[in-house]
Backbone as CSV, one residue per row, in Angstrom:
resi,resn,N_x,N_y,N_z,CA_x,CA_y,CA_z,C_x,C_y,C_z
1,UNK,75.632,74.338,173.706,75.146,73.745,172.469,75.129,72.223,172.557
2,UNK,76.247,71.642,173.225,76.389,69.995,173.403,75.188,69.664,173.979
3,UNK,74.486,70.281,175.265,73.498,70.271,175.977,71.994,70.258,174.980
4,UNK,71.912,71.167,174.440,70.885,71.340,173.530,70.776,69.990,172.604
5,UNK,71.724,70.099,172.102,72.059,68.635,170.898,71.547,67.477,171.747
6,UNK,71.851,66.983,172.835,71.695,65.682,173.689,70.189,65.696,173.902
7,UNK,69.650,66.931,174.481,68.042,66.727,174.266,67.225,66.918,172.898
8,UNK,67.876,67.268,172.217,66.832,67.295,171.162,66.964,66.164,170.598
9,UNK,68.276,65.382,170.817,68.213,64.194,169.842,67.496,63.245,170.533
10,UNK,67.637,62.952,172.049,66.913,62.037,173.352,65.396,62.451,172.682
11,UNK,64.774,63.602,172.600,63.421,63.785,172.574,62.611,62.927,171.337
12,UNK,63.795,63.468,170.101,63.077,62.971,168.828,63.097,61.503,168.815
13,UNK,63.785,60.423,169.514,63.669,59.470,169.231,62.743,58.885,170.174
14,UNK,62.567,59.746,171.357,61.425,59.313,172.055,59.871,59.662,171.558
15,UNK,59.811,60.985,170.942,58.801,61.201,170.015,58.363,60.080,169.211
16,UNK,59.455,59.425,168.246,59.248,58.614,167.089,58.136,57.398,167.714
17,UNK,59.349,56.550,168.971,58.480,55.684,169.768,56.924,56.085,170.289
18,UNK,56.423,57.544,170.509,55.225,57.421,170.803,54.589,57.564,169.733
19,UNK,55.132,58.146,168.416,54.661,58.386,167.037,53.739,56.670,167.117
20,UNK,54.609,55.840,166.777,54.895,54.571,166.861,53.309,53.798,167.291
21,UNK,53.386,54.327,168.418,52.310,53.597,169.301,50.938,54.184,169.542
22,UNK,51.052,55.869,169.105,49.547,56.191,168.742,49.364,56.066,166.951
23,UNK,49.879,55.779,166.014,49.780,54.739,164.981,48.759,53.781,165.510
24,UNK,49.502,52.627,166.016,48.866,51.594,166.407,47.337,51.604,166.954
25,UNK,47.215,52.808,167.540,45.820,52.906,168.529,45.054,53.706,167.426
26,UNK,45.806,54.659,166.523,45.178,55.810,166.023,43.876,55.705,164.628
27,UNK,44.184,53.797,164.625,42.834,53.464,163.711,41.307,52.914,164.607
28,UNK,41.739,52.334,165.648,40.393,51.807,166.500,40.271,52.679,168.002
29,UNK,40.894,54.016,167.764,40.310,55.045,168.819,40.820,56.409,168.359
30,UNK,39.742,57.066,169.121,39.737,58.402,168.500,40.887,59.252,168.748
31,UNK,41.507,59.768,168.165,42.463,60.865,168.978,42.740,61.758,169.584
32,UNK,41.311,62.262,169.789,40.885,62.795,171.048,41.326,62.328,172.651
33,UNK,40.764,60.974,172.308,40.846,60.090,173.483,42.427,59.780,173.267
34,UNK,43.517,59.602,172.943,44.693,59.011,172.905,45.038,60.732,173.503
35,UNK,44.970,61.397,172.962,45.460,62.656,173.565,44.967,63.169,175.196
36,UNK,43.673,62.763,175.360,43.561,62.786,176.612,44.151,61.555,177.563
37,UNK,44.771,60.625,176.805,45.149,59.944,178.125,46.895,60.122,178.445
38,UNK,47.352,60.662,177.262,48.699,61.151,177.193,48.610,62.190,177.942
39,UNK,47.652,63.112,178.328,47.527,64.034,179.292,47.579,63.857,180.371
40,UNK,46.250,62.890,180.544,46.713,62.431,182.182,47.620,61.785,182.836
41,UNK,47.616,60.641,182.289,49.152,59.593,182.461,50.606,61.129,182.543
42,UNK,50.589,61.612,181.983,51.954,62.764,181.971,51.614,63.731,183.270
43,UNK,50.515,64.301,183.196,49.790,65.686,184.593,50.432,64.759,185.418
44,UNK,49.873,63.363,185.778,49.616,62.443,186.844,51.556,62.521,187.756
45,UNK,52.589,61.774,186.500,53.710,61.206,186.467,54.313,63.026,187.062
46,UNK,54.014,63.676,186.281,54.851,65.204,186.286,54.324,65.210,188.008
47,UNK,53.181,65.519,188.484,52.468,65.901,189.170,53.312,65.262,190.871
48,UNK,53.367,63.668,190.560,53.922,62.747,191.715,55.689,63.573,191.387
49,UNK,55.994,63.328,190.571,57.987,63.829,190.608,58.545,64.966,191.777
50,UNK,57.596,66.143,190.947,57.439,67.469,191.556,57.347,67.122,193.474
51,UNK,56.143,66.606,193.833,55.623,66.259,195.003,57.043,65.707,195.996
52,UNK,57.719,64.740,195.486,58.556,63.957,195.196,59.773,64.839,195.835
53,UNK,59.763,65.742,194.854,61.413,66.412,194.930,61.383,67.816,195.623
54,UNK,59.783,67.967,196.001,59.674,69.275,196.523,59.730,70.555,195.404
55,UNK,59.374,70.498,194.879,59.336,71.579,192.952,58.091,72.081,193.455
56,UNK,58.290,73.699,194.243,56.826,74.251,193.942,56.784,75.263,192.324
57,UNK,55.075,75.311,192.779,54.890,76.319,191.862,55.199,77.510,192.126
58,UNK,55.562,78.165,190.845,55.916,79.476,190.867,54.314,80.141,190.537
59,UNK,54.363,81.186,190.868,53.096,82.639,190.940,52.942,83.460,189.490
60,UNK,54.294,83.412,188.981,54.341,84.130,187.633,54.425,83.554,186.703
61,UNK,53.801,84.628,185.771,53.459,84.293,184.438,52.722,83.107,183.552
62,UNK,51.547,82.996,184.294,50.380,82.014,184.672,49.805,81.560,183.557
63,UNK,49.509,82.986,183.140,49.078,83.160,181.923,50.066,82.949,180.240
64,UNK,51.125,82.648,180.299,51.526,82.607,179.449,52.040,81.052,179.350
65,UNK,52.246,80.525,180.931,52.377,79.146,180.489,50.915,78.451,180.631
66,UNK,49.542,79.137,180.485,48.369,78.455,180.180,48.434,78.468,178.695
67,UNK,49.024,79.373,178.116,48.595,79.786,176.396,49.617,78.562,175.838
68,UNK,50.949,78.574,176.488,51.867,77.598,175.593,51.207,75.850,176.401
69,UNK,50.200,76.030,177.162,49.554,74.600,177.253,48.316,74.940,176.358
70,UNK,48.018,75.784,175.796,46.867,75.231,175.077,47.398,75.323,173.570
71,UNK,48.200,75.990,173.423,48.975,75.418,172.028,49.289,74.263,172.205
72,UNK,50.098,73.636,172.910,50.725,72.234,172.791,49.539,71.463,172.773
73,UNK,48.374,71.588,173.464,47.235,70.399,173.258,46.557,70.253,172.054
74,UNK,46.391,72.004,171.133,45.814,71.542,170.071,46.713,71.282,169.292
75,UNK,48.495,71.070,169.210,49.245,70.860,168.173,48.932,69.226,168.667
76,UNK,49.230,69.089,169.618,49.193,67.285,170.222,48.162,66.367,169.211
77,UNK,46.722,67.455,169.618,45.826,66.566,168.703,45.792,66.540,167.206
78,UNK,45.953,67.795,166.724,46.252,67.350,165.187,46.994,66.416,164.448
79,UNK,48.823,66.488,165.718,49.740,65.486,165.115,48.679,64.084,165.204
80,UNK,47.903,63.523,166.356,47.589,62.406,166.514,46.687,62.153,165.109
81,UNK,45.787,62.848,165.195,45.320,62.771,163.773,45.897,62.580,162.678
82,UNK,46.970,62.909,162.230,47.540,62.961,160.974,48.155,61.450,160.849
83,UNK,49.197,61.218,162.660,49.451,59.589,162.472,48.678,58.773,162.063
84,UNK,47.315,58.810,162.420,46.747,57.779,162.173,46.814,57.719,160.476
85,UNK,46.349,58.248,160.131,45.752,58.584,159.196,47.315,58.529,157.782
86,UNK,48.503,58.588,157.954,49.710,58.700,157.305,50.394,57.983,157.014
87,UNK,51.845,57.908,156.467,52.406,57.290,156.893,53.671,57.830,158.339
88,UNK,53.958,57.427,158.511,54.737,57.760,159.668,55.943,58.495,159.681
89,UNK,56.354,58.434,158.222,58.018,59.395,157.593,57.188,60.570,157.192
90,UNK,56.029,59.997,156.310,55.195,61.214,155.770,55.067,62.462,156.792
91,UNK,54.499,61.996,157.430,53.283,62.888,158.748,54.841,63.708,159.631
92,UNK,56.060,62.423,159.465,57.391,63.685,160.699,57.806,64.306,159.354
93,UNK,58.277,63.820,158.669,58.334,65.087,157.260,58.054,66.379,157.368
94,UNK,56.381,66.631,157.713,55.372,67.678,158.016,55.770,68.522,159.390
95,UNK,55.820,67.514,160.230,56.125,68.156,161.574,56.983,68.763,161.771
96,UNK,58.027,68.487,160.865,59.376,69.249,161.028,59.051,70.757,160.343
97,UNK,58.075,70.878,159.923,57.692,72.631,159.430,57.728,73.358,160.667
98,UNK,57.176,72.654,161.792,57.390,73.481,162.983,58.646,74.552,163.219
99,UNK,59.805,73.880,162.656,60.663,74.734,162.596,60.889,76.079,161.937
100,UNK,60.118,75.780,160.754,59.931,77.124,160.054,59.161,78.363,160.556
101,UNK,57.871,77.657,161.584,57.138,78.177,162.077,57.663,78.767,162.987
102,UNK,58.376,78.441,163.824,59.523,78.476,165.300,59.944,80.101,164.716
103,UNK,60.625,79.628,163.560,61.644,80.942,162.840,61.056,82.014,162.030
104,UNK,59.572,81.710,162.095,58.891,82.806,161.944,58.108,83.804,163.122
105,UNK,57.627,82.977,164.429,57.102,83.634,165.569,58.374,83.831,165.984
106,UNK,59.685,83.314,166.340,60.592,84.373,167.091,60.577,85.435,166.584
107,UNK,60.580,85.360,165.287,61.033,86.898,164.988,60.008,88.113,165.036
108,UNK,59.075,87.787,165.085,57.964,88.756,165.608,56.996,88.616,167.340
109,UNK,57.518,87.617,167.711,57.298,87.440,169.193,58.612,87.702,170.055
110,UNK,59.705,86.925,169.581,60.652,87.211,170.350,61.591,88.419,169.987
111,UNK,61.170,88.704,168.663,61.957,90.126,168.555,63.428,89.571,168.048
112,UNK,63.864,88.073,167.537,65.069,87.121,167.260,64.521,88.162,165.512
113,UNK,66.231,89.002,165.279,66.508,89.139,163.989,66.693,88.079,162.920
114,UNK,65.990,88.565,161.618,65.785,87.588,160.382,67.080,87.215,160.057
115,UNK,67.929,86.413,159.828,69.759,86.666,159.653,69.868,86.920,158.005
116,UNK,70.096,87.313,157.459,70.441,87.638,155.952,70.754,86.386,155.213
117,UNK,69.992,86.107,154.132,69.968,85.503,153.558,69.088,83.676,153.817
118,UNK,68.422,84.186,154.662,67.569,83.256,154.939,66.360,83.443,154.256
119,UNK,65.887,84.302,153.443,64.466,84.210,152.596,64.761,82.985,151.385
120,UNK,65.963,82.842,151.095,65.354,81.731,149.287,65.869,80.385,149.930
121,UNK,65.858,80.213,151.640,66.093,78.768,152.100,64.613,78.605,152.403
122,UNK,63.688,79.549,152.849,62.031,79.635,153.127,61.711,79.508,151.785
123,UNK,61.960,79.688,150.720,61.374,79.285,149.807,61.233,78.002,149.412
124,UNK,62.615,77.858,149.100,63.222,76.174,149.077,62.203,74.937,149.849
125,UNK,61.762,75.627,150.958,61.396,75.026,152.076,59.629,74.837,151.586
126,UNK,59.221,76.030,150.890,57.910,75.806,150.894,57.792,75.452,149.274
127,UNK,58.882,75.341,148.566,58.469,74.257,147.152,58.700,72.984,148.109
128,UNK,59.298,72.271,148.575,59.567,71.518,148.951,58.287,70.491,149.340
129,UNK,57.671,71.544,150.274,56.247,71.011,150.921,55.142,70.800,149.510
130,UNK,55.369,72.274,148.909,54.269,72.021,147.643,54.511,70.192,146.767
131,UNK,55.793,70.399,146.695,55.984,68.834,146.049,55.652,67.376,146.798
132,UNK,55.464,67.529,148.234,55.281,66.645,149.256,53.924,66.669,149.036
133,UNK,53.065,67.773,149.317,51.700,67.241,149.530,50.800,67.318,148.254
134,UNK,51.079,67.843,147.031,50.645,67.946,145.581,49.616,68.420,145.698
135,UNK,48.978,69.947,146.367,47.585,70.096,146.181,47.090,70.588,144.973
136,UNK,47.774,70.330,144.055,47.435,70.651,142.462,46.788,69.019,141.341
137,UNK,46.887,68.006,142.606,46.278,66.582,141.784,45.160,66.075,142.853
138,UNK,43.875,66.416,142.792,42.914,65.441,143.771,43.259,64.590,144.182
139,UNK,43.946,63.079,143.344,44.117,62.142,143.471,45.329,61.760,144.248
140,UNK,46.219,62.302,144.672,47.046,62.193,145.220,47.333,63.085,146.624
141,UNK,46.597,64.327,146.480,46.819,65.208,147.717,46.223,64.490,148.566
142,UNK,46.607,64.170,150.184,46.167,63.908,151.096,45.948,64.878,152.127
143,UNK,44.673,65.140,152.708,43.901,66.256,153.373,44.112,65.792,154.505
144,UNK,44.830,64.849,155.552,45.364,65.027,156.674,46.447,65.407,156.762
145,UNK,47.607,65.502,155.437,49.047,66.433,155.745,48.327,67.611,155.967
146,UNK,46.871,68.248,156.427,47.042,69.818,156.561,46.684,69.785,158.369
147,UNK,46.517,68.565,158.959,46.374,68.514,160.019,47.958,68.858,160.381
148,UNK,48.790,67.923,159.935,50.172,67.476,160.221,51.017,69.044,160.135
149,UNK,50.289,69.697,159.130,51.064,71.234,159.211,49.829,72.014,160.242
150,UNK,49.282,72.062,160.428,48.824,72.552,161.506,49.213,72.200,163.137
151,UNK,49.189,70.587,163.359,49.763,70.402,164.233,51.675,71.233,164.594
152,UNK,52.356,71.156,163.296,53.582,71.958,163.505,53.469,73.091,163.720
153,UNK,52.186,74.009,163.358,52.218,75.499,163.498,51.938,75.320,164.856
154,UNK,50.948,75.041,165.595,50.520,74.768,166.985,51.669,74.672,167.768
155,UNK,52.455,73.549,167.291,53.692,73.340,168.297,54.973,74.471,168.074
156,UNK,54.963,74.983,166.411,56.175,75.961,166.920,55.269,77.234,167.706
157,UNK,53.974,77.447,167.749,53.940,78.453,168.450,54.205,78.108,170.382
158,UNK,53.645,76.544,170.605,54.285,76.479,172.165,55.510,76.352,172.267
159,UNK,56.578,75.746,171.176,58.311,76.047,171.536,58.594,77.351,171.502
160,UNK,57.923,78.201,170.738,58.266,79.721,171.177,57.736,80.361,172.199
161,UNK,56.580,80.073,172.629,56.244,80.711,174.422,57.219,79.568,175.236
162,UNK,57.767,78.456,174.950,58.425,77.868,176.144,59.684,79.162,176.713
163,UNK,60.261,79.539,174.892,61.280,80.305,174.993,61.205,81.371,175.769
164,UNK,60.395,82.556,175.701,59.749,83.542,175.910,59.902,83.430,177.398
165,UNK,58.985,81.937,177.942,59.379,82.171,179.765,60.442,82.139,179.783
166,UNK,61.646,81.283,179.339,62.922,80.888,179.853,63.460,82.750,179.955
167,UNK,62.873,83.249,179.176,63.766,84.364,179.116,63.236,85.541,180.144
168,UNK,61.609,85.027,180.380,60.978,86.429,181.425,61.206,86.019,182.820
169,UNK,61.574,84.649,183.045,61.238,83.996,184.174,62.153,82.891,185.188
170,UNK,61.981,82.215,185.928,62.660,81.190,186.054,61.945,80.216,186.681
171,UNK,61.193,79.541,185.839,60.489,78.405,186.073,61.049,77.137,185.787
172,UNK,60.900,75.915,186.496,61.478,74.741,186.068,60.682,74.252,185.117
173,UNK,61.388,73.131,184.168,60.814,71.915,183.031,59.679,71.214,183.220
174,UNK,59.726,71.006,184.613,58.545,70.207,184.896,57.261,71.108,185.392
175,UNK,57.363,72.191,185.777,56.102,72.899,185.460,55.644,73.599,184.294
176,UNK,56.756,73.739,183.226,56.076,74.182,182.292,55.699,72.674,181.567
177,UNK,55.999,71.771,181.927,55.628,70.076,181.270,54.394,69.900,181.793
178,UNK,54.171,70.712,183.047,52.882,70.241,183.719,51.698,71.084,182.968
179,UNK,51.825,71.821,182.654,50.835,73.180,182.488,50.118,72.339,180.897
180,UNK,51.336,72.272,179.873,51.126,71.701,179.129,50.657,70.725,178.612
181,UNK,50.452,69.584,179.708,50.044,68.089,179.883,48.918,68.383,180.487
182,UNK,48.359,69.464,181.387,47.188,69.087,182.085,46.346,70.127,181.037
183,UNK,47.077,70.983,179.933,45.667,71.044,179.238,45.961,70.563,178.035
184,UNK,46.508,69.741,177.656,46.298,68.794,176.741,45.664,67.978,177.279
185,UNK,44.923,67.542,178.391,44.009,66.303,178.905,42.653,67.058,178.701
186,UNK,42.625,68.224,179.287,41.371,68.733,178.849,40.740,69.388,177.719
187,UNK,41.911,69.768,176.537,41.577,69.527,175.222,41.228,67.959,174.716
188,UNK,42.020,67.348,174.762,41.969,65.876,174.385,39.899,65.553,174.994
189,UNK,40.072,65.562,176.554,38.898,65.180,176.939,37.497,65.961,176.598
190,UNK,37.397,67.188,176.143,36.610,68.056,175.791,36.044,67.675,174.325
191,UNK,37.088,67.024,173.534,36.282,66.511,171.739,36.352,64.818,172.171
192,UNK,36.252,64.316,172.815,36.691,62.544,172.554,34.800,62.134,173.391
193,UNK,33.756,62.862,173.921,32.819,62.161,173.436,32.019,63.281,172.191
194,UNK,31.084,62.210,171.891,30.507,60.592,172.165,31.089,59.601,171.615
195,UNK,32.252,59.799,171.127,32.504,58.539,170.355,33.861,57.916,170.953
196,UNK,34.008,58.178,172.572,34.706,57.462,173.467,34.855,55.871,173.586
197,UNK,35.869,55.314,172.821,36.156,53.608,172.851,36.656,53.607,174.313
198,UNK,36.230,52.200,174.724,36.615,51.961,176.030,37.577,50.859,175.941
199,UNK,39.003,51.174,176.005,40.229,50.455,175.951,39.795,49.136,176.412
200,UNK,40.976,47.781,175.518,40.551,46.615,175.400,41.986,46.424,176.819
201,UNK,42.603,45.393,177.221,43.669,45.250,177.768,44.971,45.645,177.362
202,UNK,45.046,44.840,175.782,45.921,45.574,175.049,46.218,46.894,174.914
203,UNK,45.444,48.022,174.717,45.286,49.098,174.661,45.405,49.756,175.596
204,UNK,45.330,48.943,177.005,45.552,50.357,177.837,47.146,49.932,177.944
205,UNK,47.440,48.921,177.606,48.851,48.878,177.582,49.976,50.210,176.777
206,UNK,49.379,50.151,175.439,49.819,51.052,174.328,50.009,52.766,175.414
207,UNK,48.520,52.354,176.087,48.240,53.955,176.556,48.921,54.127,177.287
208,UNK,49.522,53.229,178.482,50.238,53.667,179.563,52.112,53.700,178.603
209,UNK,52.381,52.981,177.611,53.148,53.496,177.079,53.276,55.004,176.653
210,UNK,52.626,55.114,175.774,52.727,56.737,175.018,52.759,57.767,176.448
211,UNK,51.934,57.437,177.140,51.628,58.370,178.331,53.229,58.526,178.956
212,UNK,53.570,57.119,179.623,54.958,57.522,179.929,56.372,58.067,179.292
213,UNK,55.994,57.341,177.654,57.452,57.722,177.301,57.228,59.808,176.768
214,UNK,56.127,59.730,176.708,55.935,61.179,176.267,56.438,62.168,177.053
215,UNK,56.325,61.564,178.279,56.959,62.296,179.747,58.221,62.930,179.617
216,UNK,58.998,61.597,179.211,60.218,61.533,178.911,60.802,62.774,177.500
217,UNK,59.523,62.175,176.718,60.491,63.270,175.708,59.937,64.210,175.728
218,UNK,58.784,65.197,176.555,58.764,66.037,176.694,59.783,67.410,177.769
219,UNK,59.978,66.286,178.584,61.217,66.930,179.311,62.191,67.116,178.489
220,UNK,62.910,66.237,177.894,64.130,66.599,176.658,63.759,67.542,175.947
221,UNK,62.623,68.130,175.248,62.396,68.786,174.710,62.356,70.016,174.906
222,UNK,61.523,70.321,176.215,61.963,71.884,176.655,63.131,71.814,177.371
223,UNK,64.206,70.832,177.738,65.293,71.034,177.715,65.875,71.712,177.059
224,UNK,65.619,71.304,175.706,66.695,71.492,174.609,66.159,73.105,174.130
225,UNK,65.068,73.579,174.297,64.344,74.750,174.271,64.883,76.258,175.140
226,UNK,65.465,75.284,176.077,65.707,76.446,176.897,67.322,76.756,177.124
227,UNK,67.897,75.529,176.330,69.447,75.936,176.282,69.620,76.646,175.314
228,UNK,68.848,76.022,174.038,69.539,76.935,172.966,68.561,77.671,172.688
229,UNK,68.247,78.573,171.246,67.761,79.531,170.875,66.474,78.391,169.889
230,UNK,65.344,79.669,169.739,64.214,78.220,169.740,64.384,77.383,167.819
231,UNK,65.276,78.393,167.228,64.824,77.720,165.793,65.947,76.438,165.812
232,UNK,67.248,76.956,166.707,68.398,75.791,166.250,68.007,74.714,166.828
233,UNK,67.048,74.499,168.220,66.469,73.453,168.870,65.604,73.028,168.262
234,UNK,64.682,73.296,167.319,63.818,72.721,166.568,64.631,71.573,165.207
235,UNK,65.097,72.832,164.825,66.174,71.818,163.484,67.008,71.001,163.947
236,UNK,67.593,70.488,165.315,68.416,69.730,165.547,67.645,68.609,165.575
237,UNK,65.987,68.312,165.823,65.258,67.339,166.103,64.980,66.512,164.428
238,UNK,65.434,67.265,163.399,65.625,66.599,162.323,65.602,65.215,162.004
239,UNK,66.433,64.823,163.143,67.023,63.110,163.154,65.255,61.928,163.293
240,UNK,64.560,62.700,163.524,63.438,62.279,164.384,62.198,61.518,163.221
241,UNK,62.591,62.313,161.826,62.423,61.657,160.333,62.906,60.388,160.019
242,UNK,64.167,60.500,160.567,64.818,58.996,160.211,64.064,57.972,161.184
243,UNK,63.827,58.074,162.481,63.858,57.143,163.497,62.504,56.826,162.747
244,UNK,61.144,57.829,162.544,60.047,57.644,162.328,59.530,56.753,160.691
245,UNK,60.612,57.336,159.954,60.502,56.355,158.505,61.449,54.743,159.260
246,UNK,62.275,54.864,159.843,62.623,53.701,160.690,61.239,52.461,161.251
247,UNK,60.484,53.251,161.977,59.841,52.229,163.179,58.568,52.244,161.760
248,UNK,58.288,52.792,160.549,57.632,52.628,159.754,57.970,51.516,158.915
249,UNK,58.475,51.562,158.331,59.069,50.118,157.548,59.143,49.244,158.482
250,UNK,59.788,49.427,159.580,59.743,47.967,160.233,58.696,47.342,160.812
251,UNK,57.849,48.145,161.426,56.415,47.935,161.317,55.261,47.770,160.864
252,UNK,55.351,48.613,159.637,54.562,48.807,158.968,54.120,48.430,157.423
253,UNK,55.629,48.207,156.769,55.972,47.985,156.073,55.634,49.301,154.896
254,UNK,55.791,50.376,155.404,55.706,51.478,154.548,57.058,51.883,154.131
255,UNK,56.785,52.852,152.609,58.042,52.896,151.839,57.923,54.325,152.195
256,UNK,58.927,54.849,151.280,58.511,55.929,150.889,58.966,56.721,149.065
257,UNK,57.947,57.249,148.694,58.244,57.842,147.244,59.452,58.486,146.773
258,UNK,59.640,58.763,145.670,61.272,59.415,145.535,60.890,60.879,145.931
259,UNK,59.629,61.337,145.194,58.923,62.399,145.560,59.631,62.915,146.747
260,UNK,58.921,62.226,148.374,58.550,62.337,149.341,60.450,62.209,149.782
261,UNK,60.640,61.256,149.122,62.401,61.691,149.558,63.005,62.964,149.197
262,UNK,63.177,63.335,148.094,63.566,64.675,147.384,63.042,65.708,148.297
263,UNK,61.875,65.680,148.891,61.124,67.019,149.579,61.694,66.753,150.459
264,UNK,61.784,65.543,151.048,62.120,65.730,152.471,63.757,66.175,152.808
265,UNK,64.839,65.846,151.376,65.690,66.293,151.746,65.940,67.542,151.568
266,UNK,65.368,67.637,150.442,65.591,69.621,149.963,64.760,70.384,151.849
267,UNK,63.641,70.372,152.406,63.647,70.588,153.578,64.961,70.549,154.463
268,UNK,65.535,69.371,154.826,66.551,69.332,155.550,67.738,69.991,155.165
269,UNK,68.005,70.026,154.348,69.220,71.052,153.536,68.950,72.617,154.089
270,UNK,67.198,72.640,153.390,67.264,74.407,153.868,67.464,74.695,155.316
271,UNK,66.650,73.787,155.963,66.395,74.212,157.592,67.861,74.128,158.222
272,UNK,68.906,72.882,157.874,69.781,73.239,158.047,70.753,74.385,158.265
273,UNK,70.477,74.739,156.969,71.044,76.339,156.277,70.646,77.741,157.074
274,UNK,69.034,77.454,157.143,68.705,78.913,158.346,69.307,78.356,159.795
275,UNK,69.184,77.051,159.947,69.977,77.160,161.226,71.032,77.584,161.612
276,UNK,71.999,77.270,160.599,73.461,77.974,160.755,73.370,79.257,160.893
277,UNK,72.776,79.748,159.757,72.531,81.242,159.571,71.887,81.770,161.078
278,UNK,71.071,81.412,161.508,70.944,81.625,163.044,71.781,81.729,163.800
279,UNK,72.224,80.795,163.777,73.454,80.400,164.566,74.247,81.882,164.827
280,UNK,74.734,81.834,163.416,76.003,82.516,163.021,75.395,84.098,163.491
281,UNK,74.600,84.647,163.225,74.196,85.888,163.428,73.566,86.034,164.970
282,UNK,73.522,84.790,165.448,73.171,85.037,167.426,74.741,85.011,167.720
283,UNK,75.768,84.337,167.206,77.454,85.148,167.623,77.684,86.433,167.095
């Protein structure tokens, strides 16, 4: 569990930082294109390590780490979308549904029992969201939080095939990092023309950032995936709200509503709560 905890917390704050920096890019280029270069820059980096350390590929189950790379590319691109477009506490707010999502495909993919008394924390969880995104006032609902929950459904469905191999297989981090990164380049590259910007200097700077640190917290991430069980590894990344309403204000100078506080904590309370409850019923 110490193990799990150390990567999920390493990941989310490395997340926040690339949150951070496709922000920055995510108004004067498409996110198509930011997602395809986070692809390659990562295939590229994963690709040399492996070479590096001698990491072959394994033969099995080909097919299932192609499916959890093409989930992760279309969750990749939605999140990018939503950054731009958000605020930055707002949009990880959202992302953290992944977890709910996580704790809904285990239990019908992985066959992970519902633990008792986890239905009125899913509730909790989805007034919570209703009060976050208000789709009952035009004027206030914003129609990229449905990217931002889509991007989380996308991604809890690739943290639950990460799980799934750990358990059919024994593949290393960095090939299931690879699988994932090289088709997130060709999702990314497949929608980004015609309306392909051709990076200024600055910008490819940003890019070779996100590209590398993503590396980084993508390894922590299916780290933390494959020690523990997939819903308590999702909810431990919690912290990843703070860092992201963090590098928002200080950057950005974004607040956030009492609204958007209240939801976001009643969320963290529940997810908390099924986590334990997880917990407690995997002893």
């Amino acid at each position: 569990m110490r193990t799990a905890f150390f990567y999920a917390i390493a990941s989310a704050l490395a997340f926040s930082v690339m949150n951070l920096f496709v922000k920055m890019l995510g108004q004067a280029m498409p996110a198509s294109e930011i997602t395809f270069f986070r692809g390659l820059i990562g295939t590229v980096a994963v690709l040399a390590y492996m070479w590096a350390k001698g990491i072959a590929f394994s033969t099995e189950h080909r097919g299932m780490l192609t499916i959890r790379g093409i989930f992760g590319g279309v969750g990749t691109l939605m999140n990018f979308i939503a950054l731009a477009y958000m605020n930055l506490a707002d949009a990880a707010i959202l992302f953290q549904l992944s977890g709910v999502f996580v704790f809904i495909f285990s239990t019908f993919i992985l066959r992970e029992a519902i633990p008792k008394g986890a239905g009125k924390w899913l509730l909790v969880i989805f007034a919570a969201v209703m009060i976050m995104i208000k789709p009952w006032s035009f004027s206030e609902f914003h129609w990229y939080s449905l990217y931002a929950i889509g991007g989380a459904a996308f991604a809890a469905a690739a943290y639950t095939t990460i799980r799934k191999i750990s358990q059919v297989g024994h593949h290393s981090n960095y090939e299931i990092m690879f699988y994932f990164l090289v088709t997130t380049m060709i999702v990314g590259g497949a929608l980004m023309w015609p309306n392909f910007v051709w990076p200024d200097l600055r910008q490819w700077g940003i890019i070779a950032i996100i590209g590398g640190i993503s590396v980084f917290a993508q390894f922590f991430l299916t780290g933390a995936f494959v020690a523990t069980n997939a819903v308590v590894a999702q909810f431990l990344q919690y912290i990843g709200v703070f860092f992201n309403a963090m590098w928002g204000f200080l950057i950005f100078g974004e607040t956030l509503s009492w609204l958007t506080v209240c939801a976001g904590l009643l969320m963290f309370v529940a997810s908390v709560m099924i986590a334990r409850l997880k917990e407690q019923h995997v002893k």
